[in-house]
N, C-alpha and C positions, 0 to 999 in steps of 0.2 A: 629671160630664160624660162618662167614659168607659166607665163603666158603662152609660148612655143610647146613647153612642154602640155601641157592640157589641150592645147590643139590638137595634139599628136593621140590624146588619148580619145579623143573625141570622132577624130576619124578612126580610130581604131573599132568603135562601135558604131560604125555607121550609120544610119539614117536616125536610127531612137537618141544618137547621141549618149549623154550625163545627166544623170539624176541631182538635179542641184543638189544634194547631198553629198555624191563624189566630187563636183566641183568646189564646193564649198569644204570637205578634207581636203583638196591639193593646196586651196589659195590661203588655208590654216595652217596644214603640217606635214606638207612637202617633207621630208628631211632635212634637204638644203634648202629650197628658197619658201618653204612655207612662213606665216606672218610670224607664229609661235615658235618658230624653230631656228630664224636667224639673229643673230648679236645683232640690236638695238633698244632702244630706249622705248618701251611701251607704258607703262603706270607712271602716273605722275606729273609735273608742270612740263619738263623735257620730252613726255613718253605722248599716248594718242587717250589718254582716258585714266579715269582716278576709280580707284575703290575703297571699300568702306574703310580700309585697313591702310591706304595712303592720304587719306582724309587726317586723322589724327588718332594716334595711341589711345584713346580713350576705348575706342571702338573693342585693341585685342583686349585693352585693360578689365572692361566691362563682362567680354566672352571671357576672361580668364574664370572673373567669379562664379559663370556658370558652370565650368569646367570642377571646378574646387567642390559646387556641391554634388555632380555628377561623380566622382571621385569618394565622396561621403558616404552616397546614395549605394553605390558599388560594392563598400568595404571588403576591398580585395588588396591585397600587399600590391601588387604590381596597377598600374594604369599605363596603356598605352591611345598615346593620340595618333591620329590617322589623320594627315592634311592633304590633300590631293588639288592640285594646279597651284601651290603655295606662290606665283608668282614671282617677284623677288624675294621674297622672305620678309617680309614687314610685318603681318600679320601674325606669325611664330614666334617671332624677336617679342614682340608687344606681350602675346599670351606668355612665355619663359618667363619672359624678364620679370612681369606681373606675380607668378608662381612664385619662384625664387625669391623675390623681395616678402610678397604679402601668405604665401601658401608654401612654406617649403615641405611640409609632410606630405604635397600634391610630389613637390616638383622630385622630393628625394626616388619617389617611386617612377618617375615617368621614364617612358620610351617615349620619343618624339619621331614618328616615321613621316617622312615627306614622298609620294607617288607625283614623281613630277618626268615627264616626256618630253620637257625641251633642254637640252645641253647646256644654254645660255643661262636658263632661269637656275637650274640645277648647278652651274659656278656661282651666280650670283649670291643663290643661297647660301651654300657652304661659306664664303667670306664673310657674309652678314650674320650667323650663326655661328661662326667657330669656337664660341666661350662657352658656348652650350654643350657638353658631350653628350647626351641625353639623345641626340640628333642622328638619326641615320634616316637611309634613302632606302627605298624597293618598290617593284613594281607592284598591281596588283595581284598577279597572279602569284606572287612570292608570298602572299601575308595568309595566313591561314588561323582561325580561332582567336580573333583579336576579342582581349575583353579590354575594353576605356570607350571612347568616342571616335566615331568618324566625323570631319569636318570638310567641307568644301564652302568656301564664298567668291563666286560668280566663276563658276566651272562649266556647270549645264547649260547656261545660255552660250556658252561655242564648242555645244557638240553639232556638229554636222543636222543640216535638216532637210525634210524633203518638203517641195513647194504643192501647192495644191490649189486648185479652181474648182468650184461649182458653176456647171453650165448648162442649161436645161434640165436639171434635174439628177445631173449625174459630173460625177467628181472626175477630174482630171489633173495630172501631173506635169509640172513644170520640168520642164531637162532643157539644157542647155545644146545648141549644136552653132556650127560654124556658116560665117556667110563671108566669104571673103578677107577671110584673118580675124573674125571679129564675133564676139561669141553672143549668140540673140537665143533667146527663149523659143520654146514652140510645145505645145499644149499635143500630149498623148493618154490616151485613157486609165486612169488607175487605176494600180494590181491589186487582187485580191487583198492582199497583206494590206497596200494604207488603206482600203476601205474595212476591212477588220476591226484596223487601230482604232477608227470615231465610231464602231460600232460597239466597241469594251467600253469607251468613254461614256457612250451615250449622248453624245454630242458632235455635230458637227460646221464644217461652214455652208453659210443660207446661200441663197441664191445670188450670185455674180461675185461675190464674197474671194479674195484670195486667204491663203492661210498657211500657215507652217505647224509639221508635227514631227516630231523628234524620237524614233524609237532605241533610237541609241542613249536614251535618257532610261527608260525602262530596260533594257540589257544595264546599265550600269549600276539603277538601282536593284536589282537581280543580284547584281557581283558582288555591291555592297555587304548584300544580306546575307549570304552565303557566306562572307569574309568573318562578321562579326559572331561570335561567340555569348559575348552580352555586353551589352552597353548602351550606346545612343549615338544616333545618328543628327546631324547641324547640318541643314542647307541654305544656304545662304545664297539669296539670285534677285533679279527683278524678274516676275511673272504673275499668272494668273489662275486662278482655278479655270479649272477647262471651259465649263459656261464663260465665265467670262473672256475668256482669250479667245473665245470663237464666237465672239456676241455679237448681234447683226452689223451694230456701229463700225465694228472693226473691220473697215472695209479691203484693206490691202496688208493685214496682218500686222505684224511685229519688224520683220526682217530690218537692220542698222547696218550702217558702217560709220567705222571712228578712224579717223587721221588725223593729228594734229587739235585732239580737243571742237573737231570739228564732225558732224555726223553727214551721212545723205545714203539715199536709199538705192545707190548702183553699186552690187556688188561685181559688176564685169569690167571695173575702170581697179587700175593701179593692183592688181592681183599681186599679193603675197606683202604689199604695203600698206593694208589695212584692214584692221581686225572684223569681222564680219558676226552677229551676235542673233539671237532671235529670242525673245520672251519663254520666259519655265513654262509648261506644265505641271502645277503642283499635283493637282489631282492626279495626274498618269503616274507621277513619284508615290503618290501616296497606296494609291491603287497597287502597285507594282509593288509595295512594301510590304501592304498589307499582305498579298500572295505569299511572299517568301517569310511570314512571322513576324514583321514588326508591326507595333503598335504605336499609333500616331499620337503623341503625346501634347504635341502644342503646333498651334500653325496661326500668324498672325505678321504683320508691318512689320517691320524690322524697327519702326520710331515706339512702337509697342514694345518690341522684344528689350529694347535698350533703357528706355524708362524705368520696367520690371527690374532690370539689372540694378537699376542705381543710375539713371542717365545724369539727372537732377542734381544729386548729392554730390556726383564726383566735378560737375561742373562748379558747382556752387566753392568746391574745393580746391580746385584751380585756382578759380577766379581770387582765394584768400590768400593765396601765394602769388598773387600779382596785385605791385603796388602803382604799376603803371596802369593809367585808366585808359590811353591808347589799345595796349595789346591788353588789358583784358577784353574791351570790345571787340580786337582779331580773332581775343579767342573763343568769345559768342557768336562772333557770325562762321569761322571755321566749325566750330562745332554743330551749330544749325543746321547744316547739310545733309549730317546724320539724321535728323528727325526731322525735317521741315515734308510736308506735302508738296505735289503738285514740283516744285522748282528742285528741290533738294532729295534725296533716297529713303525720306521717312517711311512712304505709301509706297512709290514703285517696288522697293527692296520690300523681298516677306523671308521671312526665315520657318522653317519645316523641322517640327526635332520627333525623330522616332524612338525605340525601343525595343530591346529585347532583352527579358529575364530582368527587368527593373521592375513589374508591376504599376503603378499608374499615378508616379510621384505626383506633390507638387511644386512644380521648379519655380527657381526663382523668378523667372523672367517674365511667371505668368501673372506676378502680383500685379493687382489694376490701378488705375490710376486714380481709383479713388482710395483703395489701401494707401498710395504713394500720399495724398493729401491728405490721410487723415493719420499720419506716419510727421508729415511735420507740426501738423495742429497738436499734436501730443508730444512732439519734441521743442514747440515754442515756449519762450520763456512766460510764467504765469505772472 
């Protein structure tokens, strides 16, 4: 059906075809048959891909604490959190439940708002959140003058993007058109607008180079910042600063697809049955933030971000509550994913926290790793 339907929108535009960006919304969030918008299983061992928040509780547990000093930092009666693409809700449940047990003078004050656009995700939630009343839904356009935190974790890698070639010197756009029921690429020159975009960055791709750039990343952080009143913003993604994600190595860009725990790089196969994703731009967020008033407070690995929190400590803490030496080891290597390099989300995943009307805290999460080691050398027994 959605394959039909996108042919149909493709002849509708004749010869230029779809901006793999419009096809890239249909085969995401159709209403009906997009990947995001129909009842099934996507996060998890059942679903096509895991995140940091289906990994293990540790993860919202660790986010709660930074939450609690964000919260400190504020001293305002009210705190409202902003989660937008909450997924199933695991992530929420984790930070709550965390609040509630270890921070209730966080939790007593919260609003918890979920900005979530798929109907599926949006039941799922409410059932796995029902103990929480603290919990409501709204769009963005509904939220106005929020003061606590905005949060997303792996939102922006599937916002819609536009494809792009360097070819002799001069940048060109990928769009999608038909060849017999079947939808094939074919290179047109790019509009003013994407060659603007790498001319803000100051950055773009070399020669023969593909690439993806995402402006609907920067319109969201735009909305963001407008929204927020005062507080701080959590971006949680795998990407790269812009040099880097457009670095010569990077020959055929970021562009993924995930099915079944399994990735490969044709988004024109199985449309609307597998999630389709493409590496951050941090710097275009940062950039984009800076414009509308916030100020970039911390930006570093997410195996960084979680250390700073406590990664160490709460493991070590687990592990005393486990007298089985089996599943303590499941729960060093489950855990390791979070922080491991290269194999695991330590390096790929970066986390980005902004600000406005905070002044130039120091959060917890930026403490280094050598504060952490010389944090237990002075808590060893003498």
């Amino acid at each position: 059906m959605l394959h039909t339907f996108i042919l149909e929108q493709i002849r509708r535009q004749g010869d230029a075809g779809l901006s793999f960006a419009d096809f890239m919304q249909q085969c995401l969030y159709h209403p009906s048959y997009g990947y995001y918008m129909q009842q099934r299983e996507r996060i998890g061992k059942k679903g096509d891909f895991y995140t940091s928040s289906s990994v293990h509780h540790v993860f919202g547990v660790l986010l709660a604490r930074q939450l609690a000093q964000m919260f400190e930092i504020l001293a305002m009666p009210d705190f409202t959190i902003v989660e937008q693409g909450a997924g199933e809700g695991h992530l929420a449940l984790d930070v709550l439940d965390e609040l509630k047990r270890r921070e209730p003078e966080v939790y007593a004050a919260l609003d918890y708002c979920i900005v979530e656009i798929s109907p599926d995700n949006r039941t799922r939630q409410a059932h796995l959140l029902a103990e929480h009343e603290c919990v409501r839904w709204a769009t963005l356009e509904q939220l106005k003058s929020v003061r606590g935190c905005f949060i997303s974790n792996e939102l922006v890698d599937a916002f819609p993007v536009h494809v792009v070639e360097k070819h002799a010197g001069k940048l060109y756009e990928v769009r999608v058109i038909e060849d017999d029921g079947a939808f094939v690429e074919k290179l047109f020159p790019a509009s003013a607008a994407l060659r603007m975009h790498f001319d803000s960055l100051g950055v773009e791709p070399v020669e023969g180079n593909r690439a993806e750039l995402c402006p609907d990343a920067a319109t969201w952080m735009q909305q963001v910042a407008e929204i927020l009143e005062r507080g701080f913003v959590i971006t949680v993604d795998y990407g790269y600063p812009a040099a880097e994600l457009y670095a010569p190595f990077r020959l055929n860009g970021t562009l993924m697809c995930y099915a079944q725990h399994t990735t490969n790089e044709n988004p024109y196969q199985n449309v609307g049955q597998q999630d389709i994703t493409a590496h951050v731009d941090f710097t275009l967020l940062e950039q984009t933030g800076a414009r509308a008033g916030l100020v970039p407070l911390y930006f570093g690995e997410q195996y960084r971000f979680l250390m700073g929190l406590g990664f160490v400590e709460e493991l070590m803490r687990l592990q005393a509550q486990t007298t089985d030496p089996g599943a303590a080891m499941a729960l060093r290597m489950t855990l390791k994913n979070l922080i491991v390099p290269d194999s695991g989300m330590g390096d790929t995943f970066k986390v980005l926290i902004q600000g406005r009307g905070v002044g130039e805290p120091e959060l917890l999460c930026s403490r280094s790793v050598a504060d952490i080691a010389a944090s237990f050398t002075m808590d060893a027994p003498k």
